[in-house]
C-alpha positions as CSV (number, residue, x, y, z in Angstrom):
1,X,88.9,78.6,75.9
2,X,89.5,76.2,72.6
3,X,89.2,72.6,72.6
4,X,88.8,70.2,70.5
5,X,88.8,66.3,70.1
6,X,91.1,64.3,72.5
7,X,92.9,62.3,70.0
8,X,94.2,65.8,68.3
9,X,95.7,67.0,72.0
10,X,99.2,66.0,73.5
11,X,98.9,67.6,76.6
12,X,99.3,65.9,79.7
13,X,101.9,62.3,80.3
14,X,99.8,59.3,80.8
15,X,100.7,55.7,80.8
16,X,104.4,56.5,80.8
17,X,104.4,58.1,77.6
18,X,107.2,60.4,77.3
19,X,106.3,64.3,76.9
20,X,108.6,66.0,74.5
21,X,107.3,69.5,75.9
22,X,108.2,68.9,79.2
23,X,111.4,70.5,79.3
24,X,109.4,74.0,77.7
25,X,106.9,73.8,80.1
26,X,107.0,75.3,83.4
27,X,107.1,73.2,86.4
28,X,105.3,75.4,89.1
29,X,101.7,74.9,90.0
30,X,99.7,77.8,88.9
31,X,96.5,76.6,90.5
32,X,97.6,75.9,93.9
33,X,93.6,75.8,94.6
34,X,92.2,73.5,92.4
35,X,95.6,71.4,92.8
36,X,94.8,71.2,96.7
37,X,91.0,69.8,96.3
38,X,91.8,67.6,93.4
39,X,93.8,65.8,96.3
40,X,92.2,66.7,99.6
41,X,88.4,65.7,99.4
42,X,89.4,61.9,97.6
43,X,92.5,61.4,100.4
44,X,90.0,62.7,102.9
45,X,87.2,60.1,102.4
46,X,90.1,57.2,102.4
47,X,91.5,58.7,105.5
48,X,88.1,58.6,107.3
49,X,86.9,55.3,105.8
50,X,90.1,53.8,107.6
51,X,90.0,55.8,110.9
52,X,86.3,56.0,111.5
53,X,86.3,52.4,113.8
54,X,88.9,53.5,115.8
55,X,88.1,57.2,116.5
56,X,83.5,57.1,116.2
57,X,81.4,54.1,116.4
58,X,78.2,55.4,114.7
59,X,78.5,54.6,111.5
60,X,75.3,56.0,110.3
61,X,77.9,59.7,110.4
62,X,80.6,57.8,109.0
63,X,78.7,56.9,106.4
64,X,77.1,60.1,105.2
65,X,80.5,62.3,106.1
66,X,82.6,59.2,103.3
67,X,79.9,60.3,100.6
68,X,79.4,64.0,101.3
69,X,83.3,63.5,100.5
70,X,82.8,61.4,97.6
71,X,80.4,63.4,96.1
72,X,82.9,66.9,96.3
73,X,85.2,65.0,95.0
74,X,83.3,63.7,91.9
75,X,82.0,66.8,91.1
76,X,85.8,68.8,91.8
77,X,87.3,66.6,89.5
78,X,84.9,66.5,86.9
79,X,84.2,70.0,86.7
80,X,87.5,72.0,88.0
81,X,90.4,70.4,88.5
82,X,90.2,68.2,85.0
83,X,89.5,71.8,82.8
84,X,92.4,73.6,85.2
85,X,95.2,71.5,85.7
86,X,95.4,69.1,82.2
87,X,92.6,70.8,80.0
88,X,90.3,68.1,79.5
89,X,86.7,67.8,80.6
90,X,83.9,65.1,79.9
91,X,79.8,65.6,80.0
92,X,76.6,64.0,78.7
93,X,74.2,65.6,76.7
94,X,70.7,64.6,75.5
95,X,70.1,65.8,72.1
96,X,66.6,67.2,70.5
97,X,65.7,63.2,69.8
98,X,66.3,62.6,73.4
99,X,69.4,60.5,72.9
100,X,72.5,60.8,75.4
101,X,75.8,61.2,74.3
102,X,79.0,61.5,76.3
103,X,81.1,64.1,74.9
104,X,85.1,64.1,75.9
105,X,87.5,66.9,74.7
106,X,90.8,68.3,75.8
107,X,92.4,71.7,75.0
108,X,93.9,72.5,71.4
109,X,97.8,71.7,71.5
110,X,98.4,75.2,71.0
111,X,97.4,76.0,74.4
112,X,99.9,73.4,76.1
113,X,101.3,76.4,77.8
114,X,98.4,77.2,79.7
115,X,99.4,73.9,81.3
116,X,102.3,72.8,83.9
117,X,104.1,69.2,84.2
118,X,103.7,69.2,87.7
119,X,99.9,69.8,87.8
120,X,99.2,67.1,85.0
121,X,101.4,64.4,87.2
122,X,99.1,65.4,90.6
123,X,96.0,65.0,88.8
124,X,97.2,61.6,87.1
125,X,98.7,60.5,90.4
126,X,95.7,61.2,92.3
127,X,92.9,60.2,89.4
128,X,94.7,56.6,89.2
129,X,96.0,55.7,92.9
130,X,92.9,56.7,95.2
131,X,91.0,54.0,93.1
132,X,93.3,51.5,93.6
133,X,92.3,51.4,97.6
134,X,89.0,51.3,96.6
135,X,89.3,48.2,95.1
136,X,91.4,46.9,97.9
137,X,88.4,48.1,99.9
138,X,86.1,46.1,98.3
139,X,87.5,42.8,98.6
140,X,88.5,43.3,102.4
141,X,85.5,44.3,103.2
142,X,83.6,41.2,101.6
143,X,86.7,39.0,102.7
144,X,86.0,40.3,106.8
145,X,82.1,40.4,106.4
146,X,81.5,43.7,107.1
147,X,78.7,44.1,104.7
148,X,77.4,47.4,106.0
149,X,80.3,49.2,104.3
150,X,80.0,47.0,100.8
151,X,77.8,49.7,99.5
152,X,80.0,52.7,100.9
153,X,83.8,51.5,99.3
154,X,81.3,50.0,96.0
155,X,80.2,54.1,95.7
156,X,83.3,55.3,96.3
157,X,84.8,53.1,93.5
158,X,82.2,53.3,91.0
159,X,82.9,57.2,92.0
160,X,86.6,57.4,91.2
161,X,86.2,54.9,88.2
162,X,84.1,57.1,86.4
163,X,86.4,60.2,86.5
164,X,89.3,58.0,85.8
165,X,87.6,55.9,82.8
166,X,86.7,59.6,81.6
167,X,89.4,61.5,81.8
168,X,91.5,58.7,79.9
169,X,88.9,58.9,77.5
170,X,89.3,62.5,76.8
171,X,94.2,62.4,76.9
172,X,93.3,58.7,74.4
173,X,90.5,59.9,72.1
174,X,88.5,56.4,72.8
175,X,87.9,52.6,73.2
176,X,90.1,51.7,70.4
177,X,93.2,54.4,71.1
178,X,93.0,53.3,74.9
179,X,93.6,50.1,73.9
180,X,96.7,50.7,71.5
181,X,98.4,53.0,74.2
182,X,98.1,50.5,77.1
183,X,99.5,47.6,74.9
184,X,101.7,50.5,73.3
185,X,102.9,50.9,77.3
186,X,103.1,46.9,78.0
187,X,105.5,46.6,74.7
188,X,108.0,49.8,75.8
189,X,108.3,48.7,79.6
190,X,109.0,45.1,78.2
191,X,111.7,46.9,75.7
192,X,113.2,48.4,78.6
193,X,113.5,45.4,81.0
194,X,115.1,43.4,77.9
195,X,117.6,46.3,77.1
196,X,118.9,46.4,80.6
197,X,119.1,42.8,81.2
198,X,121.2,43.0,77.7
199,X,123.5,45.9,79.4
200,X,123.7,43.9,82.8
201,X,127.3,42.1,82.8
């Protein structure tokens, strides 16, 4: 499989961009699989972070069963479900000098048909929401004192972060390019708002 550079790929909708391939592209999952864990193991620790006073009081096995989760999920989305539903992965590698480098790359544009609409928006939907309750997380559990979770939700957002912060790295192309897009977003949603108020009687 080819890839190359993310800035050279188009491949996947992100930040509201609008996909001019989408209507060429089927809409059927074709990895019904890797679509279903991409999901499962990150809902799963949220669902048992939530439930776990009400249904278990030992929190030693809530703890370990919330990063057993945590940890299939890192390593699902960084290695499976990234390559197989929006053709982008992300790595480090320590060259002969010993330096690390992070590498990110998504799949050649001439491979966008290897690709479907509806598996890029579940693994945008799930890579940007599920970190969202962790940060709600945090601050309710330092807001109600119940430190003995801090460092569970602070690993389960550092967690979800990472792939998130990577995966935009590989669809944007880097630091600079992520920062054009998301003020490139800000300007077209505040377009929109000012056309409609225009169109309003």
């Amino acid at each position: 499989m080819l890839y190359l550079s993310s800035q050279d790929s188009q491949d996947a909708p992100l930040f509201g961009e609008d996909d001019g391939n989408v209507g060429l592209r089927k809409s059927r999952i074709r990895h019904p699989l890797a679509s279903f864990f991409h999901l499962f193991f990150r809902t799963s620790a949220i669902l048992v972070y939530l439930l776990c006073d009400i249904f278990s009081s030992r929190f030693i096995a809530c703890m370990v069963t919330i990063i057993l989760l945590l940890s299939c999920d890192f390593w699902t989305v960084k290695n499976v479900s990234g390559r197989l539903l929006v053709g982008l992965r992300w790595w480090n590698q320590v060259d002969e000098d010993g330096k690390s480098h992070w590498v990110f790359e998504s799949r050649k544009t001439h491979s966008l048909s290897m690709t479907s609409s509806a598996e890029s928006r579940i693994f945008w939907l799930g890579l940007i929401v599920c970190p969202m309750f962790w940060i709600v997380f945090v601050f309710s559990t330092i807001i109600s004192f119940k430190i003995k979770w801090l460092a569970v939700v602070i690993m389960g957002l550092v967690l979800q972060w990472a792939n998130l912060y990577g995966y935009v790295r590989c669809k944007v192309g880097g630091k600079s390019n992520l920062s054009s897009m998301a003020k490139n977003y800000l300007g077209v949603q505040i377009f929109k708002q000012a056309m409609k108020k225009t169109e309003d009687p």
